[in-house]
C-alpha positions in Angstrom: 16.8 -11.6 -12.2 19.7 -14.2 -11.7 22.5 -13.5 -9.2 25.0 -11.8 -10.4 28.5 -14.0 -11.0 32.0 -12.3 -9.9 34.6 -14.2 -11.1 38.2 -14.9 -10.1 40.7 -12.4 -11.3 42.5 -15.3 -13.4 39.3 -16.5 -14.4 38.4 -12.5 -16.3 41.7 -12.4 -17.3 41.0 -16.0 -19.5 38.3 -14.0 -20.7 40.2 -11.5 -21.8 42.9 -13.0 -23.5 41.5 -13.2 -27.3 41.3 -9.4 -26.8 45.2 -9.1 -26.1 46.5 -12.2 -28.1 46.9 -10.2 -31.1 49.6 -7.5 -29.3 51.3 -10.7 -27.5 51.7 -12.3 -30.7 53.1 -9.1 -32.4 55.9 -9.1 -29.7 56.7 -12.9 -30.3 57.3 -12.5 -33.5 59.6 -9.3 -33.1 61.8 -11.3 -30.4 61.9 -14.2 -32.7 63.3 -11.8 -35.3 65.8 -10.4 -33.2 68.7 -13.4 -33.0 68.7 -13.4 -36.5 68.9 -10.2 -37.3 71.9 -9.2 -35.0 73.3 -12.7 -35.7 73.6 -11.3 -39.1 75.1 -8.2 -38.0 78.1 -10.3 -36.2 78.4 -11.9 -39.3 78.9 -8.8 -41.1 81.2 -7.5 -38.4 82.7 -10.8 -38.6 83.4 -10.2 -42.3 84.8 -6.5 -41.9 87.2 -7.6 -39.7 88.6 -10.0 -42.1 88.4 -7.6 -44.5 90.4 -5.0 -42.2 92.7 -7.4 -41.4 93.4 -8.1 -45.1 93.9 -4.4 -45.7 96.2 -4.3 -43.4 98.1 -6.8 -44.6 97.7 -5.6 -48.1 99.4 -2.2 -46.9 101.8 -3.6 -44.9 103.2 -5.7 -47.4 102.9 -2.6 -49.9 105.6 -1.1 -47.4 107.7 -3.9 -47.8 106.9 -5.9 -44.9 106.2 -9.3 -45.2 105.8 -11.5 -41.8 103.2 -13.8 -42.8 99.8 -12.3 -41.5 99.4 -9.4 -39.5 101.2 -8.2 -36.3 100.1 -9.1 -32.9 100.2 -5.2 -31.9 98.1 -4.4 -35.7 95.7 -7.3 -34.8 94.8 -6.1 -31.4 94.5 -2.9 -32.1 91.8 -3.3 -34.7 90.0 -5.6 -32.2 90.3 -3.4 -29.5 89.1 -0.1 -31.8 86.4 -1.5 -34.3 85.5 -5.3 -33.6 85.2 -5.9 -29.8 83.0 -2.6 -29.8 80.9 -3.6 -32.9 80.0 -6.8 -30.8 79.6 -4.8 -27.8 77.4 -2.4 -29.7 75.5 -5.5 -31.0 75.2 -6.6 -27.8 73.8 -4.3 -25.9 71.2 -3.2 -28.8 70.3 -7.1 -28.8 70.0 -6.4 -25.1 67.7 -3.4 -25.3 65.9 -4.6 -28.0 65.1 -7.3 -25.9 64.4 -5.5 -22.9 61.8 -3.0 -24.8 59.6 -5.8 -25.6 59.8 -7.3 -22.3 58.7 -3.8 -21.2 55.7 -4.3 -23.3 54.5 -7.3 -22.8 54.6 -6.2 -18.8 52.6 -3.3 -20.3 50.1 -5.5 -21.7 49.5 -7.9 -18.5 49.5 -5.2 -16.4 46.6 -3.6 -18.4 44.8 -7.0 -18.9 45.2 -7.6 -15.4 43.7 -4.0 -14.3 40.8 -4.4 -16.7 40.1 -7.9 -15.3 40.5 -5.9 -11.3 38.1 -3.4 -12.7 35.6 -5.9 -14.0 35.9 -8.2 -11.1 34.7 -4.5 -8.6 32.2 -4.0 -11.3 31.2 -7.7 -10.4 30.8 -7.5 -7.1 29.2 -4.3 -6.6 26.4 -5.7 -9.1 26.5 -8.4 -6.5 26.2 -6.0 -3.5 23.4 -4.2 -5.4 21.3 -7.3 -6.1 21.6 -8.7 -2.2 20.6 -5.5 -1.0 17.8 -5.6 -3.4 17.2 -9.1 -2.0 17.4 -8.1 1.4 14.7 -5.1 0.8 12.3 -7.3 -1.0 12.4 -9.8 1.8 12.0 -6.8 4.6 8.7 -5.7 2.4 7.7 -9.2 2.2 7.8 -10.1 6.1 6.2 -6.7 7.0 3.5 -7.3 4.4 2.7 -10.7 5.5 3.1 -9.1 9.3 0.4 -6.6 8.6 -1.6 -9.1 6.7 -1.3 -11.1 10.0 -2.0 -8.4 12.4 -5.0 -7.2 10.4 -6.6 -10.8 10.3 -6.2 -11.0 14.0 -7.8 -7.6 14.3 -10.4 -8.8 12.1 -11.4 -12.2 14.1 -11.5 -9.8 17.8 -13.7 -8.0 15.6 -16.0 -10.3 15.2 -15.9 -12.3 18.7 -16.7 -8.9 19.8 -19.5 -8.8 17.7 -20.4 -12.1 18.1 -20.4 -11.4 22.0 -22.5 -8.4 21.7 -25.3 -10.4 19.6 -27.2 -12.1 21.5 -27.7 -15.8 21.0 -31.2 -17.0 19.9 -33.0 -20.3 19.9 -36.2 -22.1 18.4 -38.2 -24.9 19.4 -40.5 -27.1 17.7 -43.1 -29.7 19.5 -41.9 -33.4 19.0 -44.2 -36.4 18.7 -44.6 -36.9 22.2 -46.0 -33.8 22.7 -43.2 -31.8 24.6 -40.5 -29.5 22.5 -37.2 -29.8 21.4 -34.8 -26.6 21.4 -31.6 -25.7 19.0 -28.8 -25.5 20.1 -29.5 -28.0 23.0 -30.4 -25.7 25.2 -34.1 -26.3 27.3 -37.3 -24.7 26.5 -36.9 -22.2 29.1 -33.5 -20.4 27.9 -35.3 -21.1 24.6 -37.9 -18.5 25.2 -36.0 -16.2 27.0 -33.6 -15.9 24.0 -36.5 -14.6 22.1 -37.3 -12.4 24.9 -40.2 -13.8 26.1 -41.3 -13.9 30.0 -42.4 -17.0 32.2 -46.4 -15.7 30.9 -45.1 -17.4 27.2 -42.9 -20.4 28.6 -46.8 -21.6 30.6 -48.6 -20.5 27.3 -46.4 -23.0 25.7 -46.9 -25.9 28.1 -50.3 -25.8 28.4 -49.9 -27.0 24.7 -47.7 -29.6 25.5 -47.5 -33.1 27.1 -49.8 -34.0 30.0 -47.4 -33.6 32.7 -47.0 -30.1 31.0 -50.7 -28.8 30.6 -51.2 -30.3 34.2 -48.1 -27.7 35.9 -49.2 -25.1 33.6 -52.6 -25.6 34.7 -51.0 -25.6 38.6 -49.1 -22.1 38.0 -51.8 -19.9 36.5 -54.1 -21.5 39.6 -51.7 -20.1 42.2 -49.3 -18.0 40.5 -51.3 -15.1 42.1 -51.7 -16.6 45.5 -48.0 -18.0 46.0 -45.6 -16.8 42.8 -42.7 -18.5 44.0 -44.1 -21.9 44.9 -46.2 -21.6 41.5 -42.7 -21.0 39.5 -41.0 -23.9 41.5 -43.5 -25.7 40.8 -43.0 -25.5 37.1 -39.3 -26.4 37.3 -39.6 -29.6 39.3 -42.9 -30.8 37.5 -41.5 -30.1 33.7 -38.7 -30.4 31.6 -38.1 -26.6 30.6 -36.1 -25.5 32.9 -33.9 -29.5 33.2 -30.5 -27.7 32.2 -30.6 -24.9 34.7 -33.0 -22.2 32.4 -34.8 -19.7 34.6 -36.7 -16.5 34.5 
């Protein structure tokens, strides 16, 4: 799953504007109606007045009075009772008119603007959600590879432990010139005590080896029984079973 986006507030409300276009364009076109339509009005108040003005004249001159056009007093009058207040009246319905579509278009940005608030929390909670998700899956992921750690280490003391408790053997296998050689590097000695044998096998096998060997195998059994430990160091100076510190 992608991160989640959260957009600007201008950038929703771009978004949002095919949605709302048609309403704006509704009110354009009203308000663009409106000076001609009250322009025509004036004219038609325009054209009363002239009209009134001719009536007046028409009755004034049915009295008998003649003075050319219509008296100052007559002419102010009718401006003062019918025209000026036509224009006013036009004016401040213009006005209104006017002022009601300002009212809503405000109506509409406000609720474009709200829905594109709205969205943007929606947004950023999505947001919230997903790095918390993140955050969780990464927790799981560290303590998983921290037990995965903690067993493998558990598992190699394991088997050091094991390997501690079993004991280490070795072979040995005569070479050409007629002593042994041992695994591991060890001598012949440790060699057969690995295998749990005694000193009795170590003399069994050198009285199969070289000279040197059969000739101090030959010395021990002679005086094992008189002298034991001269017999036994007698072995370890006189052979090579014993040359990296091997003992019984």
């Amino acid at each position: 799953m992608a991160e989640p986006v959260v957009q600007s507030v201008e950038q929703i409300i771009s978004d949002l504007n095919p949605a709302y276009q048609g309403s704006i364009d509704v009110i354009g076109q009203r308000r663009a109606q409106i000076p001609t339509m009250f322009e025509a009005q004036r004219q038609a108040l325009g054209a009363e007045k002239v009209q009134g003005f001719n009536q007046i004249n028409n009755q004034m001159t049915g009295r008998g009075i003649s003075f050319g056009g219509i008296t100052a007093d007559e002419q102010a009058n009718y401006l003062s009772t019918k025209y000026l207040p036509g224009l006013t009246s036009l004016a401040t319905q213009e006005n209104e008119q006017n002022l009601a579509l300002d009212d809503a278009l405000a109506k509409i940005n406000q609720d474009r603007r709200l829905r594109a608030m709205d969205t943007r929390q929606s947004q950023q909670k999505s947001l919230e959600a997903y790095l918390s998700e993140q955050r969780q899956m990464e927790w799981e992921r560290q303590k998983f590879s921290a037990q995965q750690a903690l067993e493998r280490s558990k598992l190699a003391a394991d088997n050091a432990r094991q390997a501690a408790a079993t004991p280490v053997t070795y072979t040995w296998a005569k070479n050409g010139a007629g002593g042994y050689n041992t695994t591991g590097g060890v001598d012949l000695a440790t060699a057969v005590k690995s295998q749990g044998g005694g000193i009795s096998n170590l003399v069994s096998l050198l009285s199969a080896g070289s000279a040197s060997d059969r000739k101090a195998a030959q010395y021990y059994m002679d005086n094992v029984g008189k002298n034991p430990v001269a017999a036994y160091n007698y072995l370890v100076k006189n052979t090579g079973a014993f040359y990296k510190g091997g003992g019984f």
